[in-house]
N, C-alpha and C positions, 0 to 999 in steps of 0.2 A: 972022499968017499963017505965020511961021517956027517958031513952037513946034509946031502940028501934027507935020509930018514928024518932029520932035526924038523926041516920042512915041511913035512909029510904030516908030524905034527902039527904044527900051528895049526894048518889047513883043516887039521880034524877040530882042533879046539874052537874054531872063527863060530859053525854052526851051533855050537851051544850060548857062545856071548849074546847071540844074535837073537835067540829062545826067553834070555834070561832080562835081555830088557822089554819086549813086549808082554813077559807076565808080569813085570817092573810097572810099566804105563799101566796094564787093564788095574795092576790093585790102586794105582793115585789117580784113574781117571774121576770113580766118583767123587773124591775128594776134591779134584780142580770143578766140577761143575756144580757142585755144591757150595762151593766159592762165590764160582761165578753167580750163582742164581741169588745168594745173599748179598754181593755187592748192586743187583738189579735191584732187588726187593727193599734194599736200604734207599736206593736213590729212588724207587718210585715211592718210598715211604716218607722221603721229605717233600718230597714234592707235594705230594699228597696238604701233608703240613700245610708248609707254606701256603695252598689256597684255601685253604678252613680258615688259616690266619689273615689271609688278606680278602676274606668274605668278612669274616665278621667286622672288620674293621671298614669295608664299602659300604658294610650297613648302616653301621651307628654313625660314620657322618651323614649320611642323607637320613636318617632317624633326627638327628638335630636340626637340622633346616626346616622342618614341619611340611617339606613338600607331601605333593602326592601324584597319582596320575588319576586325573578325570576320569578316564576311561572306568575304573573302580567304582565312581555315582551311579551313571549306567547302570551298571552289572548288578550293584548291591541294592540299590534305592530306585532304579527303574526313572533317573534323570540328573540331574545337577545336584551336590550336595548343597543342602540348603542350611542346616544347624554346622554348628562344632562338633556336636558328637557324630553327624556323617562324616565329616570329614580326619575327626581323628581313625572311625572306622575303615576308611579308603586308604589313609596312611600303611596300614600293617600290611598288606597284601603287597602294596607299593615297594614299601622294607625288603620284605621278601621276593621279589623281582629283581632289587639290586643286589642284594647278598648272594639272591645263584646265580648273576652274571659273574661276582666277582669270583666263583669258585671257578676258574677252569682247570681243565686236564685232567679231571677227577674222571671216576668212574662212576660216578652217584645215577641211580634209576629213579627217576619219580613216580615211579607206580608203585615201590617198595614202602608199608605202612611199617611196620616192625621194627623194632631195633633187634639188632645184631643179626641181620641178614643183609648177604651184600650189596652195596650201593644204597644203605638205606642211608637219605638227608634231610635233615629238619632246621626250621628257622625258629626261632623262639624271639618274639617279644615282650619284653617287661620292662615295668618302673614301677618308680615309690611316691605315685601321685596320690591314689590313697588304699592302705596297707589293709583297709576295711573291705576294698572290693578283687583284690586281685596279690598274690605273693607268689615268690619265684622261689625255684625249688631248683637246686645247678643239678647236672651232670655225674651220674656215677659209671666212669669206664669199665668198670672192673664189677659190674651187676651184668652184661652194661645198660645204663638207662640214661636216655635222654634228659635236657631240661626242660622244664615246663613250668609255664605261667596260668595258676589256677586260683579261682574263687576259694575264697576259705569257710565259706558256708556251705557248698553242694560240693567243693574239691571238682569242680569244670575244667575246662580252657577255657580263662578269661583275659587275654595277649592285651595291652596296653599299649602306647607307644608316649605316654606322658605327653604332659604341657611345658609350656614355657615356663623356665626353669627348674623343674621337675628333671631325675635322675632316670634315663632309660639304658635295658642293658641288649643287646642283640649275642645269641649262641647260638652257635652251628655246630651240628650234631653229624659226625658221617662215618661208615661206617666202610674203612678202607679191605677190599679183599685181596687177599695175599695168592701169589702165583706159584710160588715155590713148589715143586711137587710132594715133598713129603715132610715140610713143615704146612703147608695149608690144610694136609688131611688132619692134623689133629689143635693147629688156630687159621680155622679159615678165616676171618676176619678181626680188622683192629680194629675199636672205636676210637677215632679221634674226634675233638672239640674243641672250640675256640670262644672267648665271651670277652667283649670288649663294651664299656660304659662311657656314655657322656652324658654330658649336660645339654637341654633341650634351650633352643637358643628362643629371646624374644619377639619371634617372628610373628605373631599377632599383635605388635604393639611398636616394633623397631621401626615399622615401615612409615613412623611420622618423625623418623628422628628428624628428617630433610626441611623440618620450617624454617623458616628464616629468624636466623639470629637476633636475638636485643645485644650486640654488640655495641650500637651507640648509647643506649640507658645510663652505662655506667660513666660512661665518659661528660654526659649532662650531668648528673646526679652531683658531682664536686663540685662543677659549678654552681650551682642552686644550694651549697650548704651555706655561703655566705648568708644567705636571706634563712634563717631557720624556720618565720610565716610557712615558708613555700615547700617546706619538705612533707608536713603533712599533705598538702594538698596529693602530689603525685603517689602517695603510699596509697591511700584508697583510690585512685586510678585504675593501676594493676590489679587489685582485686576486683573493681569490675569487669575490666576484660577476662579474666580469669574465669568467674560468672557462668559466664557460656559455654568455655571449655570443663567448666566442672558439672554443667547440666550437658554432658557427652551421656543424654540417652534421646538418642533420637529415636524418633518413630516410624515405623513403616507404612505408615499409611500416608505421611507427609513426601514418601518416595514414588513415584509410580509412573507409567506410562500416558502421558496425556494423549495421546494422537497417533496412528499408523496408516499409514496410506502406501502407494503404488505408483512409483516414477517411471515409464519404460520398464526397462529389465532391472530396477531398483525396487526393493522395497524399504522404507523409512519408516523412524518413528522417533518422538520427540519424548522425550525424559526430560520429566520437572525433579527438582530436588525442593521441598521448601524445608529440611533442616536446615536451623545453622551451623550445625558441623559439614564439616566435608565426606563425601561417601567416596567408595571405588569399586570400579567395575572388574569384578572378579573373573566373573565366569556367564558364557553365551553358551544357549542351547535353541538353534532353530528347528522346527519342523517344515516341512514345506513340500508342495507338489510338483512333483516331477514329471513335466508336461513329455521331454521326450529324455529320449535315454542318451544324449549327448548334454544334457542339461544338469550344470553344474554349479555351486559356491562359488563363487571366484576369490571375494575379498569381504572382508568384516572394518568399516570405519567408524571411529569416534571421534565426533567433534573435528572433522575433514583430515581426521590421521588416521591413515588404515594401518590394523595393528594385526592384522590374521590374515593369511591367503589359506586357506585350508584346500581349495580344489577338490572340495567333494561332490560324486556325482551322485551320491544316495543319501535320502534324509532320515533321520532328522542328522543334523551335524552342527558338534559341540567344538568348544574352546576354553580352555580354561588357562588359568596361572597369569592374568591381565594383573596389572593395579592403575586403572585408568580412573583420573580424580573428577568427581562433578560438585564444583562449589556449594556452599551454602545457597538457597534463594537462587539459582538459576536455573538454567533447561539445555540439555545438551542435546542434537541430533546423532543416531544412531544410526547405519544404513548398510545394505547388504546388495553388491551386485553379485547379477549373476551373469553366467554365460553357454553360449550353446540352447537358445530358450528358441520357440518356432517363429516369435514375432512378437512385437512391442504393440502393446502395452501387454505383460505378463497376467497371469490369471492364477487361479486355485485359493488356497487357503493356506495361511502362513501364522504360525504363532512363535511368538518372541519371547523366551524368557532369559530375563537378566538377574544376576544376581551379585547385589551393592554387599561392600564390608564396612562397617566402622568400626575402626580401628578403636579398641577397648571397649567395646559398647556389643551393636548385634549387628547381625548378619539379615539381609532383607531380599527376597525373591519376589521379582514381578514379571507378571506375564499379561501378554497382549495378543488377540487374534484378528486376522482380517480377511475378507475372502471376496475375493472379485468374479466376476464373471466370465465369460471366455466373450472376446468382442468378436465380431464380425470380421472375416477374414479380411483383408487389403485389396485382394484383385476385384470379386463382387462386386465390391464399393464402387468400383473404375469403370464399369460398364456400366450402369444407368445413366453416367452425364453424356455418353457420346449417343444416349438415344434421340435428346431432344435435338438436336441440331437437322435434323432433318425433318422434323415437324415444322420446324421453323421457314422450311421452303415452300410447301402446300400451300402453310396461312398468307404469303404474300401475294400470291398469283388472283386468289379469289378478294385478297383488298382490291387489287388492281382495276379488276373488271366493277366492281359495288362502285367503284369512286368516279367513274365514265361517266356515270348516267345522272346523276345529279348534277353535275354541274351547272346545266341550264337550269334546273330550280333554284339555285343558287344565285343564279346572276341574276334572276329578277327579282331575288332579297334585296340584292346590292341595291339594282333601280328604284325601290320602292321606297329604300333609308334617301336617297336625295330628296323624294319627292318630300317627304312630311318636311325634309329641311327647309322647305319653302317660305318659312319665315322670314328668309334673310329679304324678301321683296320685301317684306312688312315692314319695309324704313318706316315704321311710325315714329323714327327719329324727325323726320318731319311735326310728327304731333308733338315730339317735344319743343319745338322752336317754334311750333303755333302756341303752345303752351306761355312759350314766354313772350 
């Protein structure tokens, strides 16, 4: 009888445990999501990281290669870079092309100028080519301010990307925005920053390491010390070869387009070199008329090796990043087919420019125009030869009839040449045997 009630108990007590852990969970929930939204915000903050750091680090190796993308002459200079300084100018935009590919998963806007608004991202280029035109100023997260490469005279943007062997630094600026609900309302954003340095490699001068070795020199030279006459001899040898290598300033006028003409759906043209140094064909920029709208670039060859299929169907269309060599004193052919044209022989007006490097020396742009006419269609042509052939039947029918009626005039020419022949009775052969 006494356990009843006991029962009766517990039963009453269940409803209150039941009370006591749901206001238990409401006071730790905001604490477990406040957790969890910091261990989110921590992992999308290294992430974050990591590609500011593996941006700036995609930059400064392609900052030391001294590439660039052609496309940048276009845009900046309105054709092919022609000096050094266009082409260190096309470099920096270049830089920053591959620095923001290498940022992904960020949240960076590029419409955002400002720092310390979110998604704002910056490239910065600098070196210490010279100190007199340009100095680098780093990063201060905690103002926050970007880095910036400025003139020291007007305090500009003056971005560099150094020369060969020259110190270049590439920094990415970004400017991470946090999600957290009520840590963001009072740091909505974190600046992070990355700066990574190298050294610019000898890529206006590396590209002749490839001569051919004096490997056998040395191996003769011990021979010829017995004879001690003969070792002067070969010392001033090499310095005249050298001679020419040390007069490496060729001229641009001794470079140029001799000739362009129109083969079929080719157009050619012939490139003399009379330096003695060797040149290379850097960079092609064609302009050309586009007879129909299937009409296209097919292929770019030099010296019977096609080194470009670009497949462009709109002109003008460039090429660059070539190193194709044209000796000292020779002439190389240069030729462009095309495809999709309405019929051979091609027509419009076509101009060529090529532009040579010498390596340590200058850089030289030549350009060549040609313009043909549009020929006479094909079919036209085909129909006037099939009109004479039936002229040709008329004129025999009236020889036929002219030729009937002379004949007997004729025959009494024939009679009349026997008659004066009548000499042959004149044996005066007789008078000569009277004679004798």
């Amino acid at each position: 009888m006494n356990s009843i009630p006991r029962r009766t108990d517990a039963s009453r007590t269940s409803p209150r445990r039941t009370g006591q852990g749901l206001v238990e969970f409401a006071l730790i929930l905001p604490l477990l999501l406040l957790v969890v939204f910091v261990v989110v915000e921590l992992a999308r903050l290294l992430a974050a990281w990591l590609a500011i750091e593996n941006a700036a680090r995609f930059g400064v190796r392609y900052a030391v290669t001294g590439e660039y993308d052609s496309g940048y002459c276009d845009e900046l200079y309105s054709g092919p870079c022609e000096t050094l300084d266009q082409e260190d100018g096309a470099r920096i935009p270049s830089i920053v092309d591959v620095t923001r590919d290498g940022a992904v998963a960020i949240l960076l806007d590029p419409t955002v100028e400002d720092v310390g608004e979110r998604g704002f991202f910056k490239v910065t280029v600098c070196s210490n080519r010279d100190p007199a035109r340009f100095y680098y100023v780093p990063p201060d997260p905690d103002a926050p301010k970007a880095a910036e490469c400025l003139d020291p005279i007007t305090d500009e943007p003056a971005e560099d990307a150094g020369g060969p062997g020259n110190r270049v630094s590439v920094t990415v600026d970004f400017d991470h925005p946090l999600i957290t609900p009520i840590l963001s309302n009072f740091w909505p954003v974190l600046h992070l920053n990355a700066t990574r340095e190298g050294i610019v490699e000898q890529f206006r001068t590396a590209r002749v390491v490839g001569l051919p070795a004096t490997i056998s020199g040395p191996s003769l030279t011990p021979s010829d010390t017995p004879t001690p006459s003969l070792t002067p001899t070969p010392s001033p040898t090499p310095t005249n070869t050298l001679t020419p290598t040390a007069t490496q300033t060729p001229d641009c006028s001794d470079i140029y387009i001799q000739s362009m003409w129109i083969s079929g759906d080719d157009v050619r043209a012939d490139v003399n070199n009379d330096n003695d140094a060797t040149g290379f064909l850097t960079n092609t920029h064609l302009s050309w008329t586009e007879l129909t709208s299937s009409m296209e670039v097919n292929t770019f060859t030099w010296s019977g090796t096609e080194y470009a299929e670009p497949d462009d169907n709109s002109s003008p269309t460039s090429y660059g990043g070539t190193f194709l060599p044209i000796s000292g004193h020779t002439d190389e052919e240069w030729r462009v087919d095309f495809d999709g044209e309405p019929y051979e022989p091609i027509w419009g007006t076509y101009t060529l420019t090529l532009t040579f490097e010498f390596p340590g020396s200058i850089t030289c742009t030549k350009s060549r125009t040609i313009t043909a006419a549009q020929p006479p269609s094909p079919t036209p042509s085909q129909t006037p030869t099939i009109g004479p052939t039936p002229s040709r039947t008329p004129t025999r029918t009236p020889s036929r009839t002219a030729t009937s009626g002379p004949p007997p005039t004729t025959a009494p020419t024939k009679t009349k040449t026997p008659i004066p022949t009548d000499p042959p009775p004149v044996p005066p052969t007789a008078t000569n045997c009277f004679d004798c």
